[in-house]
N, C-alpha and C positions, 0 to 999 in steps of 0.2 A: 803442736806449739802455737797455734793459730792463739790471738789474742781479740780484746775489743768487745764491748759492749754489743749487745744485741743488734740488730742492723733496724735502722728504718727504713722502709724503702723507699720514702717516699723524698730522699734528699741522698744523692749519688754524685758527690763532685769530685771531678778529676784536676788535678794541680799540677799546669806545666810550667818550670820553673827553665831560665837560662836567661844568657844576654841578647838573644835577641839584635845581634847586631850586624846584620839587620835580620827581622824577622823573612821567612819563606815560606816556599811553597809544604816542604817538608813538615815546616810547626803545625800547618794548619790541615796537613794530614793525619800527622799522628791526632791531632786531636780529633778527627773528625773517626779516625780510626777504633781508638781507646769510644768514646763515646755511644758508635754503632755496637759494638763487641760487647761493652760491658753496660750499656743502658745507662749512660751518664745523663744527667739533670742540666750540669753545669759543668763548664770547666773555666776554669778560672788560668789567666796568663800572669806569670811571677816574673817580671825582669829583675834579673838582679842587681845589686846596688853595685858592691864592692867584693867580684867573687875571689877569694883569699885563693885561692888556687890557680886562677888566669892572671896575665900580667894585664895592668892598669888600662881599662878601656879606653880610645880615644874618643867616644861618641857619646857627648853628653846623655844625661837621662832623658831629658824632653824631646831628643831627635826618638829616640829611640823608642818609644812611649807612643811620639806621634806616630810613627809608624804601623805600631802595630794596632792604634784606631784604625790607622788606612787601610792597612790590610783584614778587620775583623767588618769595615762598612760592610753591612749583607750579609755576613756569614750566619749561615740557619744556625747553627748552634747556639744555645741559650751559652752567652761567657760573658766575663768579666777581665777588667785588665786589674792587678791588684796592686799596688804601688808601696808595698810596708817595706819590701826591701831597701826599695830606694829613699826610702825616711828614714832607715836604721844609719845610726853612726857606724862606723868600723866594718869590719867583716859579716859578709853574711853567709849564713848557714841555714840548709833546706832546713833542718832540727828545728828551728828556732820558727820559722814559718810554719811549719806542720805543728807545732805546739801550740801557736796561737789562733791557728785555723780548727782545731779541734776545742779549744776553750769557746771558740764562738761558736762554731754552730753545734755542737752537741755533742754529748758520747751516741746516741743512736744512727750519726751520719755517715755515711760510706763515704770516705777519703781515700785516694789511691795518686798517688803521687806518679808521675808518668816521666818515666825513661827511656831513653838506646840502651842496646845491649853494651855499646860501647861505653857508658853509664855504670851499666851492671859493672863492668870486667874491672871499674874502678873505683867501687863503691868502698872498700877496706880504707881508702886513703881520705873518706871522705869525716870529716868532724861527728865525732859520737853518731856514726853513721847503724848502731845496732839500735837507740832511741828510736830512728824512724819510725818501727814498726809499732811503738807504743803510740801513735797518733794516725799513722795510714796503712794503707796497704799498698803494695808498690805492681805496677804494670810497666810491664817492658816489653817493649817491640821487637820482633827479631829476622830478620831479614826474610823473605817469605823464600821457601825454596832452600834454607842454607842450615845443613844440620848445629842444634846446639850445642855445644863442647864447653863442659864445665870446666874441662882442665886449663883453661883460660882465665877462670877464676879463683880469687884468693880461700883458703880454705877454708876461712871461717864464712865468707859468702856462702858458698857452697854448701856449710852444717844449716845455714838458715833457709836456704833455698828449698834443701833437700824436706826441711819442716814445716815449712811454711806454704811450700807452690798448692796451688787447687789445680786440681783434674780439672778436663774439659774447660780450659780456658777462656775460650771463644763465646762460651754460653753469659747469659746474662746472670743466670743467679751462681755463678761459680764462685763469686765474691759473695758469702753470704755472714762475715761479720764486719762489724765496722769499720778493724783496721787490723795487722798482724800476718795478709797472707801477703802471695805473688801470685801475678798472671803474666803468664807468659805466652804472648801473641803477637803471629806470624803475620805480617803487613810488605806491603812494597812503598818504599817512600820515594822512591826516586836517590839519587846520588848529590842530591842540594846539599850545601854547606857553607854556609856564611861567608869562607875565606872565599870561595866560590864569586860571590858575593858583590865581596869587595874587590876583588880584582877586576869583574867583570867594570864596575864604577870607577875603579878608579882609573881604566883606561877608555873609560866615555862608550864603553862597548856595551848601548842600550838594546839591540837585538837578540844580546844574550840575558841580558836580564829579563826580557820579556818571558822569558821561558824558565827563571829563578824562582820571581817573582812577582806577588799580584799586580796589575798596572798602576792601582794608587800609586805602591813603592817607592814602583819603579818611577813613575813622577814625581815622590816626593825627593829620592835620591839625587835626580836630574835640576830641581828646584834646588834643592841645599846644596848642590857640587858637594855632599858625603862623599867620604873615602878618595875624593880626588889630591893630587901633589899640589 
């Protein structure tokens, strides 16, 4: 069932989409992760605008944006912060982003759209979420050590799963079209998570964020009183 134009090799971008609020040590794992495993080029960071599934951010876009300059200052990896979501009016949907990521830069370009498993287990509720695979291929992380249990997923997840995964995941060319498969790879991210986050901020508890998040952040968080009452 594998789809997608012939691969180039020579442009491998991975697309991590979410709110970011605030970005972590986590995000900039996985990506660092997905990029080692599958010979990313670039990976590109998607905050979202308006996610139709979360209730209403409280953290402007430009906090949020600024952030995660502070946190990519230095980072080896070739990335980009992408900003179309937060330009779109209305709701946004990954759909809509991976369709104009694949009109720009090519049918020959490896797209892989980057997830949690926790992701995967929710992907049936997501907006014409079987599209995806006409414009990427999707990488999912999954807890290293912790067996995968499809029965956690929706069924028709599962019929595309079963169709689409590549063997040997972990390899670099296991992704060998441009969009249409899955890779499924085992990583340890830590237990970061946003709410994490914000709590530790909004009770002025900056020795736990030291260990959240990168010290720009955690500075910029301290500078803006973010998430504070």
């Amino acid at each position: 069932m594998s789809s997608g134009a012939a691969l180039s090799p020579s442009l491998r971008v991975g697309v991590l989409g979410g709110t970011f609020d605030p970005v972590h040590h986590a995000h900039l794992k996985m990506a660092q992760l997905f990029a080692n495993r599958l010979a990313l080029t670039e990976i590109r960071f998607v905050p979202a605008g308006d996610p139709w599934q979360k209730p209403a951010l409280a953290t402007p876009p430009e906090a949020r944006v600024a952030m995660l300059h502070a946190a990519l200052d230095g980072f080896a990896l070739r990335h980009s912060i992408d900003e179309r979501e937060l330009q779109r009016a209305g709701a946004s949907y990954s759909v809509d982003t991976l369709r104009e990521l694949r009109e720009e830069l090519g049918a020959g370009a490896l797209i892989v759209f980057l997830m949690g498993s926790d992701q995967l287990a929710r992907l049936h509720t997501w907006s014409r979420w079987q599209e995806l695979f006409k414009f990427a291929s999707l990488g999912v992380v999954l807890r290293a050590g912790a067996a995968f249990d499809a029965a956690l997923l929706d069924k028709a997840v599962v019929r595309e799963l079963e169709g689409r995964r590549v063997a040997d995941s972990a390899l670099p060319g296991s992704l060998n079209r441009a969009s249409g498969q899955i890779a499924l790879i085992e990583g340890n991210l830590g237990s970061v998570s946003s709410t994490q986050v914000r709590e530790a901020a909004r009770g002025g508890d900056y020795d736990t964020l030291d260990v959240l998040v990168p010290s720009a952040v955690r500075d910029y968080l301290r500078a803006h009183h973010l998430y504070r009452d």
